[in-house]
N, C-alpha and C positions, 0 to 999 in steps of 0.2 A: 325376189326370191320365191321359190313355188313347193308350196307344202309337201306334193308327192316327191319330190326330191329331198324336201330339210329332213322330213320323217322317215330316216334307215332304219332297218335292221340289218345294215353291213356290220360285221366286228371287226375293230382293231387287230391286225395281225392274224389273222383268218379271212382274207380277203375273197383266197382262192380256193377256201374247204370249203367242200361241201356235203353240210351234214345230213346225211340219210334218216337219222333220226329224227322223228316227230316227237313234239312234246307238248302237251296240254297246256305247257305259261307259255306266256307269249316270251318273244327276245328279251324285251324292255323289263317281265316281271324277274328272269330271271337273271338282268342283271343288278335288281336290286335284293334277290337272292343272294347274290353271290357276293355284294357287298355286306352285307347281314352277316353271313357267316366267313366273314373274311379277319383275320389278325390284326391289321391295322386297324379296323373299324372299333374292334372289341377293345383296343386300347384306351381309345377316346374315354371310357368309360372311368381314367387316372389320367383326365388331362383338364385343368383348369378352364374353366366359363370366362367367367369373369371372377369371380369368389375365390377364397380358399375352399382346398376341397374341405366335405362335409366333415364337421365334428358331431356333436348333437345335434345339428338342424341342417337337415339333407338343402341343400342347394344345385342348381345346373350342375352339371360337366359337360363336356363337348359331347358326351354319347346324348347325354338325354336331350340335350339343344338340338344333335343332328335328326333322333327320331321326332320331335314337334314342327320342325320345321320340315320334315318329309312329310308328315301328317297336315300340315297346312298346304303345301305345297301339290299334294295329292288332289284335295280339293280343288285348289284355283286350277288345276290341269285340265280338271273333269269337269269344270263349270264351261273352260276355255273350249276343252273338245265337244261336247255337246252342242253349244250352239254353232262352231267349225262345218260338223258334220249337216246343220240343219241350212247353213248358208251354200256348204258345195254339196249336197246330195250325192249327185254322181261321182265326185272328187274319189281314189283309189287311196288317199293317205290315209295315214292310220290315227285317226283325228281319235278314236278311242283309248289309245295306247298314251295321249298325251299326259295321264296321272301320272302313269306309271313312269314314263320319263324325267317327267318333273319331282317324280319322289325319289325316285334311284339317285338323280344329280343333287335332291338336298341331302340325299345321306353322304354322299361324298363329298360335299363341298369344304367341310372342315378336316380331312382327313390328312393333308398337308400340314396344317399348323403343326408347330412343336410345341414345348411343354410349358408351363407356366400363361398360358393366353396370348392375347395378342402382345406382352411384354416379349416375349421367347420372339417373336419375330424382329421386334427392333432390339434385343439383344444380337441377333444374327448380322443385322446389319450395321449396326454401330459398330461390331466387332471392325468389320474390313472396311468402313466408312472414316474411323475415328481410334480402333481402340489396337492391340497387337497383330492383327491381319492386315493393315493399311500397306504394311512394306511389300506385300505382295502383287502389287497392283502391278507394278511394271513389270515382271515376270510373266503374270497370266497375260496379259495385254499384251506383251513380245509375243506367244506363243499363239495370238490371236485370240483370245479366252476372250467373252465378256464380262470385264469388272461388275458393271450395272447390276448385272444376275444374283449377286452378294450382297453389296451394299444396299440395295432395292429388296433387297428378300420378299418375297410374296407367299402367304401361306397357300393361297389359290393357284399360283403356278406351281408350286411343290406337289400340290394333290394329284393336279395334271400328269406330271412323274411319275410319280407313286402309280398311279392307275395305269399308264402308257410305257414305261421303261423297262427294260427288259434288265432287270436283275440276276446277276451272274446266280445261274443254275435254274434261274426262273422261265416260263416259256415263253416263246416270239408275242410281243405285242401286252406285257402287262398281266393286267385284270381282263385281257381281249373283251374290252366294252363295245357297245355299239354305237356307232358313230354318234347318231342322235344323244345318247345320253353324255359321250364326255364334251362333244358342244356346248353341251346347256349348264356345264360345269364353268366354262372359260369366262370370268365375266368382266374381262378387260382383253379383248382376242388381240392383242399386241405386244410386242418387245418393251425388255425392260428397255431399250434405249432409249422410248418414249415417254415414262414413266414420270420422267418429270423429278427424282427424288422422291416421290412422295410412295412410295413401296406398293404400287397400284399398275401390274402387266399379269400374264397371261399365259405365257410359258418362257421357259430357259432356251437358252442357243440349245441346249442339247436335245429338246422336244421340238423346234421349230420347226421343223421340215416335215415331221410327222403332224401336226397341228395342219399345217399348208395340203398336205393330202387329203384331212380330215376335210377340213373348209372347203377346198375344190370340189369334192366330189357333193356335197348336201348343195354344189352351188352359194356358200355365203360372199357376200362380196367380199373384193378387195379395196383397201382405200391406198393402199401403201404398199410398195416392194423392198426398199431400206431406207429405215430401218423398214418390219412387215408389219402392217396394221389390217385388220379387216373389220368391219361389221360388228357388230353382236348378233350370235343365231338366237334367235327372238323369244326360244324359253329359257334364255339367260334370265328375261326380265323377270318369268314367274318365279325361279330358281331365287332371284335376291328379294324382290317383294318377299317370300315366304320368310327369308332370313332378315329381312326388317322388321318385320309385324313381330317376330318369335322371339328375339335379343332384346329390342326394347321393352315389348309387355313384359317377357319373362322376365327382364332382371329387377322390373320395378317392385313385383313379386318375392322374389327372391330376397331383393332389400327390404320389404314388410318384414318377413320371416328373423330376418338377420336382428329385425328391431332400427335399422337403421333410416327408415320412415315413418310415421305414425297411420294408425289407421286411417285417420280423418284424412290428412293430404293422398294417401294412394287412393283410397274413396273418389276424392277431389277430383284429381288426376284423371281416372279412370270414365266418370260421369262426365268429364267434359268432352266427350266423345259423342254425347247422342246431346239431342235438343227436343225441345216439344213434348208432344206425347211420350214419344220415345225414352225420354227420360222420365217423366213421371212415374212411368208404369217402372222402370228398372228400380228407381226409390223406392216405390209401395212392394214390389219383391221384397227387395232387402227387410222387412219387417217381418216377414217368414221363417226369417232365417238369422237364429243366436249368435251361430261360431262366426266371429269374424273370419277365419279363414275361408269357410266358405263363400261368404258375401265378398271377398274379393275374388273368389274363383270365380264367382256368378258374372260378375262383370268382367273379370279377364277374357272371359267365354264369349260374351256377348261381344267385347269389343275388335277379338280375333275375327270374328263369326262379318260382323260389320268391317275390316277392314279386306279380309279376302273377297265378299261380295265388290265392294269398290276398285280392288285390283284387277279383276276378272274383268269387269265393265270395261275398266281403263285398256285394259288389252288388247278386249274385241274392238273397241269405240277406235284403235289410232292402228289396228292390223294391218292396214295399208300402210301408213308411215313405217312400221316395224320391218315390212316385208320390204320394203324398199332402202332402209337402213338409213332412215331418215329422223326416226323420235330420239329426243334430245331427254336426257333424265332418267329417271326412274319413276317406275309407277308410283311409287308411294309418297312421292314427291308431287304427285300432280291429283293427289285425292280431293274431293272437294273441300271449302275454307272451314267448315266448324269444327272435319276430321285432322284436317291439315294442325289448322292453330292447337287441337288437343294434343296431337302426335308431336310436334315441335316443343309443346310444355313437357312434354315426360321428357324428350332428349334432352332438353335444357337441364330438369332437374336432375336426370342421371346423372349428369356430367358435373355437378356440381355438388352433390350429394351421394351419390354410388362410386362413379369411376376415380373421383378423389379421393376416398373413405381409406381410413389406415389402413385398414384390411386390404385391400387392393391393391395400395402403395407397396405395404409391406411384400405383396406376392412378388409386383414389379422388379421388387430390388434385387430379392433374392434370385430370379429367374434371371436379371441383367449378370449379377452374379455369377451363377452356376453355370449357365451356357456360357458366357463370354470365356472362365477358365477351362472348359471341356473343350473349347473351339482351338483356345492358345495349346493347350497341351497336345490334342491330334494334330492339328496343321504344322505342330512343329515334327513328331512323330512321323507323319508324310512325304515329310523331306529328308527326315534324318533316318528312313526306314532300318539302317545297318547299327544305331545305336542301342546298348544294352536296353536301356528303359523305353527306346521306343518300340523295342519286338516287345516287351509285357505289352504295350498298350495297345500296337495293334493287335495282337493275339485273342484281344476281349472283345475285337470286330467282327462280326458275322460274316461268312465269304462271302453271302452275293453281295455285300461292299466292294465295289472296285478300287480298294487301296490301294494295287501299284497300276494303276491306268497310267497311259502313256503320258498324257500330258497335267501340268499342275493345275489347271480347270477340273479334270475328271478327280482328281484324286481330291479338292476341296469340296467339290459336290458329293463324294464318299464318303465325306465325314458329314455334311450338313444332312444327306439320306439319314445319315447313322443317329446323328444326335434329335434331328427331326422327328425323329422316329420312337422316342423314349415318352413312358409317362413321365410323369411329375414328380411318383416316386423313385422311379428309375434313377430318373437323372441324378435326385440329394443323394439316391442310395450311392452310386458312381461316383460322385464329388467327394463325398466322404469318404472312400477308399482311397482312393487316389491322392490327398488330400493328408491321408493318414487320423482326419478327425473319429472314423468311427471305423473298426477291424472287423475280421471275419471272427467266428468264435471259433477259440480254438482247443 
């Protein structure tokens, strides 16, 4: 693949305008402008991390997760573009522009998920996998529909939508992003037919063909025609490197806060990150400084600061394997062994101690809960459009939902946009009406 080509500023759906206007941001800053000031984005901000949302001790949400992982992200672009531009000199690509693309795609990358965290996605697909949407399946499949697209739910494919789909009364072509940034969004650029079960593709039947224009034209290869596989476009990698460094440190953080780790192990944890001098000198700090919370920021810092230097490396160091769509893993997967083994203790202990925690659980249940009956009550509503109680329920759909689309594929992706698209509180607020648990005041 060849950089002057991967690095557009074509847009989505503006292929053949041409804008007379000049502007001072470049494409790339303004389309993380326009994600910034965008409605779905500002949702994120009532939509589960991992935690419950904040009571008395402020915790992640997905907004504040999507802006550090832009801010990480930013960096390894600009570490990535600088030495780009010092290797091709005369090269015409916009090797400076690569922060800005690489932060645009992490603010978007969680913009897909629905409500409750990653529980909300396998709520979606146990729905049609397992739970009252199952009977569906040979109907969407008679009509040609992909089942997979449901029962595989992808939060990442969903974003892909959101950004790309043209929403009744909405303009041609989405958020009209620029090529380069919704690539670097895609970070499984294949069909859910490939997917394997395990809820990991890349766009819907209904984005595919849009996606195939995308990838053609930046040149990314092809591996497969059906099902469609391609490549990864190569700031995919920095795109999910930023989203590993940011999820893992943060939430271990977050679990200090919660009380649900001790100082001394997130300490632990933390120091095993550096060796040698490196650490000595990180210990004799911390004697500077009282507030524990700060002496865990100091090291949160340090240990961000240390894994984005090593991702960058990793980038430049295999760019030819990348560019030929040949490296196998993930950056962060291949950092060197003292960083590696320290990054593999914190995954272990989250998952043993965070992602199991009552707290957590309890979010799961309730989100497998709430969305599973929100999905049963419209997909029946969809079908029965001419019943008394399914006109109230769709009447509280927004029109550019395509609830009466022509086929039962279109009309179950109207309600997953629909429901996808709620915070957290939204959604208990809705259940609970609907539900009869909690009324309007009257």
């Amino acid at each position: 693949m060849d950089w002057e080509r991967l690095l557009s500023a074509k847009r989505f759906g503006m292929e053949h305008y041409d804008n007379a206007k000049k502007h001072e941001r470049t494409e790339y800053q303004r389309d993380y402008d326009r994600l910034i000031f965008s409605s779905p984005f500002r949702r994120l901000q009532n939509k589960t991390q991992v935690f419950p949302l904040p009571g008395s001790v402020f915790v992640h949400n997905r907004l504040t997760h999507s802006l550090e992982v832009a801010s990480v992200g930013r960096s390894m672009g600009e570490n990535t573009g600088r030495e780009l531009r010092k290797k091709y000199p005369d090269s015409k690509a916009h090797f400076e522009e690569i922060g800005s693309i690489v932060a645009a795609a992490c603010l978007a990358h969680d913009m897909g998920n629905p409500p409750f965290g990653h529980s909300g996605e396998k709520a979606i697909s146990t729905f049609f996998s397992e739970g009252e949407g199952s009977c569906l399946k040979s109907e969407v499949e008679k009509e040609g529909g992909r089942w997979s697209d449901f029962t595989c739910f992808e939060g990442n494919a969903n974003a892909v939508r959101l950004l790309m789909h043209q929403f009744r009364g909405r303009r041609k072509g989405g958020f009209v992003m620029t090529y380069s940034t919704l690539a670097s969004i895609v970070k499984y650029p294949y069909s859910s037919a490939l997917s394997g079960g395990k809820n990991k593709f890349g766009f819907f039947a209904s984005e595919e063909e849009d996606y195939r224009q995308i990838a053609d034209d930046l040149g990314i290869f092809k591996q497969g025609e059906q099902p469609l596989r391609f490549v990864r476009y190569p700031l995919v990698y920095l795109v999910e490197a930023a989203d590993d460094i940011c999820y893992q440190i943060m939430d271990i953080e977050d679990a200090h806060k919660l009380r649900l780790l001790s100082t001394e192990k997130v300490l632990e944890l933390l120091l095993g990150f550096f060796e040698g001098e490196s650490r000595l000198r990180r210990i004799r700090n911390l004697s500077y400084v009282n507030d524990v919370n700060e002496q865990i920021a100091y090291l949160r810092s340090g240990v961000i600061s240390l894994l984005v230097d090593e991702c960058s490396a990793l980038f430049l160091a295999n760019e030819d394997r990348i560019l030929a769509g040949e490296f196998v893993g993930t950056l962060i997967g291949n950092v060197t062994p003292v960083v590696a083994k320290a990054y593999v203790r914190c995954a272990e202990f989250a998952l043993q101690h965070i992602y199991r925690s009552k707290d957590v659980l309890d979010i799961e249940l309730a989100g497998h809960r709430i969305i599973g009956y929100l999905l049963d009550v419209y997909t029946d509503a969809i079908r029965n459009p001419g019943h008394a109680y399914s006109k109230l329920l769709l009447d509280r759909i927004p029109e550019q939902y395509e609830t009466d689309s022509q086929s039962l594929y279109g009309k179950i992706q109207s309600v997953i946009d629909y429901i996808s698209g709620m915070t957290d509180v939204y959604a208990l607020d809705l259940y609970r009406k609907i539900t009869g648990i909690g009324l309007p005041v009257v």
